[in-house]
N, C-alpha and C positions, 0 to 999 in steps of 0.2 A: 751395416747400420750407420745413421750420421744423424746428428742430432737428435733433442728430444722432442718427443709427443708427448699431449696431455690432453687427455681426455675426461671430462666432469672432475669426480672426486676419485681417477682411478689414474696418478702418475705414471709414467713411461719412463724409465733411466737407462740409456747407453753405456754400457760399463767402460767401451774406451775414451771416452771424453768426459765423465762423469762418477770416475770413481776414483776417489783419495784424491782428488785434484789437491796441488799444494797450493792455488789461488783460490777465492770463489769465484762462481762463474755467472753468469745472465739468464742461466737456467736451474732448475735443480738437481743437483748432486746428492752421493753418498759417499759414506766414511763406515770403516770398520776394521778390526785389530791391528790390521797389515798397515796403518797411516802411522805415520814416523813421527809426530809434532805432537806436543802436549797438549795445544790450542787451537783452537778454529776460529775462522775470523765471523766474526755475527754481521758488523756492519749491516745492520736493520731485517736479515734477515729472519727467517723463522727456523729453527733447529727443532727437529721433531727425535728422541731419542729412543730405541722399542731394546726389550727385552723377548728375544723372541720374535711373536707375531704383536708382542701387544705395546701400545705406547704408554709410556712411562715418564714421559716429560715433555711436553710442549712450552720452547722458550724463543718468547719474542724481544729478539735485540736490537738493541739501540746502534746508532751511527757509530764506529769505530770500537766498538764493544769486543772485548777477544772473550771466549767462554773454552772451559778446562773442558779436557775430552775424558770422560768415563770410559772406563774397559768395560762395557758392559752389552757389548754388540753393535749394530746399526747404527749410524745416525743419519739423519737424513735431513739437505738440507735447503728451504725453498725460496725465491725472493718473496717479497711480502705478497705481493700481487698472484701469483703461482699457486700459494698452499690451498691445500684442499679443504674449503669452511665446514664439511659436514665432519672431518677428522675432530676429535675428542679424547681426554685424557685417560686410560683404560679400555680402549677401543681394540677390538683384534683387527688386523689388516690381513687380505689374502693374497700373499707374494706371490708370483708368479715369475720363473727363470725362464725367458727365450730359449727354447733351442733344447729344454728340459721338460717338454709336455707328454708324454709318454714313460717318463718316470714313475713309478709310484713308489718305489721307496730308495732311502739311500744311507749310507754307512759315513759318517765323522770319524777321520782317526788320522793317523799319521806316525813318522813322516812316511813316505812312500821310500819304500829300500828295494824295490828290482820292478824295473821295466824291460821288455822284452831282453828277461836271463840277464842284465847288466846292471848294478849296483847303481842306482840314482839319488841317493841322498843327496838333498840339496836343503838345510834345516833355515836356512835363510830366504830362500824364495818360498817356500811355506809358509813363512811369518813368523816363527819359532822363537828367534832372534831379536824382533820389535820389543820396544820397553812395556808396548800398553800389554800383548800378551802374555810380558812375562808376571806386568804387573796383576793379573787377572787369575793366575795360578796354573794359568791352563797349559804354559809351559815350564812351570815349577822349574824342575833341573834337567828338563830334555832338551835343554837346546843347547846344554854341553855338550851332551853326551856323555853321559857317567852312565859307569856299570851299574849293574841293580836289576831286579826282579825286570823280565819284560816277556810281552806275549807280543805274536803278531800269526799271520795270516796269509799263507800262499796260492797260487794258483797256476798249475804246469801247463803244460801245451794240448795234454787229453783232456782238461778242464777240471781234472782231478784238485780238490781242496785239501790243505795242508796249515794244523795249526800249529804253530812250533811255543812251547811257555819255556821258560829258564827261570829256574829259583836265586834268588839273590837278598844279602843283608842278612844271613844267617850264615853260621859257621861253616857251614858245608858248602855254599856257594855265594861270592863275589858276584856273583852277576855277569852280565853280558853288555854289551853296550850294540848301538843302532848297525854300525855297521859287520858288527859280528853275525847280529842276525840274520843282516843281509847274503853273509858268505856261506853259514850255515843254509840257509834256505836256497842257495844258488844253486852251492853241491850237490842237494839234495833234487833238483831237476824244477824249480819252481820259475816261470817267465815274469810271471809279475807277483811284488807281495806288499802287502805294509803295517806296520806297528801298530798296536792298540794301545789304551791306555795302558801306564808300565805301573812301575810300584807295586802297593798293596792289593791293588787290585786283580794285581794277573791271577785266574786262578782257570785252570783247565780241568773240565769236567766230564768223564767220559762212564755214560751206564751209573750216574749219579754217585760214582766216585771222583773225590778230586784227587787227581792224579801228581800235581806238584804241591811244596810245602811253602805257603804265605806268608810272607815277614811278618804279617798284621799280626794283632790282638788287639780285640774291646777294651782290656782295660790294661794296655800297657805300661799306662803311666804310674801302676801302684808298683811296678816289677817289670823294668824292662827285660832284666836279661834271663830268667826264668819263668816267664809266663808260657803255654806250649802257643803256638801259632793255630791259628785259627782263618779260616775262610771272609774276607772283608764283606759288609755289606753293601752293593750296587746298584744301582737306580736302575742297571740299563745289561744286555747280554746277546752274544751271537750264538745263532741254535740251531746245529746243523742234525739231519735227520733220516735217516734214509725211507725212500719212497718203495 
């Protein structure tokens, strides 16, 4: 890939010449978690900012203008001439990854702890480590690495799935931390694996029993240290089944 193309109101982005640039460039760029700087230079461009698929702020800058970067995903960003005039404030956009069109679905998580059978934690090339992600929440306290409640997700050489949870922040267990999991799940014969979201959320569920014990409670804060633990509420879940 080498340069960008633009076609109507349906931009083209190179991700090696066009992503997190630390200049602006004669073209349009994007930015997102993994960008180190607090600001982005406007100099008259247009900064388009989406949540998701949907835009959520169109800002047109002036000559030498610096604009604060939000944790808040995407930004995208075009010379004046470039943007796309039919784009509008609440608009859904449909993104499309090169080289990801036979996809139809896909899994968010991290970090990744074994690639073929070898421990890879790498918490900083992930983005783990950036201020805007940790400012966002999304990597709260895992990019220490502290012990605590975690779940993650393996996969062996027969293609066999393996989900491994550890209880933590309760008397009975400290936790585990990223690269435990990783050795844990190595021994255990797994090639590849990776974390899911840790905390209160980990909760493994097998034949509609949960099987480990949740730091959470709903209403913790009238009685932290005797309230009994309870199941978190989650938006989102992996649901494996047999065929």
């Amino acid at each position: 890939m080498g340069g960008i193309a633009r076609v109507a109101s349906r931009p083209t982005f190179c991700q090696n010449s066009s992503y997190n640039p630390k200049h602006q460039l004669n073209t349009p760029c994007f930015y997102d978690l993994l960008f180190p700087d607090d600001q982005l230079e406007g100099n008259g461009r247009i900064l388009v900012r989406l949540t998701g698929h949907t835009i959520i702020d169109i800002i047109h800058t002036k000559e030498n203008e610096i604009v604060p970067v939000l944790p808040v995903g995407l930004t995208l960003s075009f010379p004046k001439d470039q943007f796309p005039k039919t784009w509008k404030m609440g608009m859904e956009l449909k993104i499309k990854m090169n080289g990801w069109e036979e996809i139809d679905s896909a899994i968010e998580a991290g970090p990744q702890l074994l690639k073929e059978g070898e421990v890879c934690i790498d918490m900083e090339l992930e983005g783990w480590k950036t201020q805007n992600s940790i400012k966002t929440q999304a990597a709260r306290l895992d990019y220490l690495d502290s012990r605590g409640p975690k779940i993650a997700v393996g996969i062996d050489k027969s293609g066999d799935f393996t989900v491994l949870t550890i209880n933590g922040r309760i008397r009975e267990s400290v936790g585990a931390t990223h690269g435990e999991m990783a050795e844990i799940l190595r021994t255990h014969g797994m090639e590849y694996a990776m974390g899911f979201d840790p905390g209160g959320s980990s909760t493994l569920v097998v034949d509609s029993k949960v099987l480990n014990i949740s730091p959470y409670n709903s209403e913790y804060e009238k009685d932290i240290y005797s309230l009994p633990p309870e199941p978190r509420a989650i938006a989102n879940a992996l649901i494996v089944s047999e065929i």
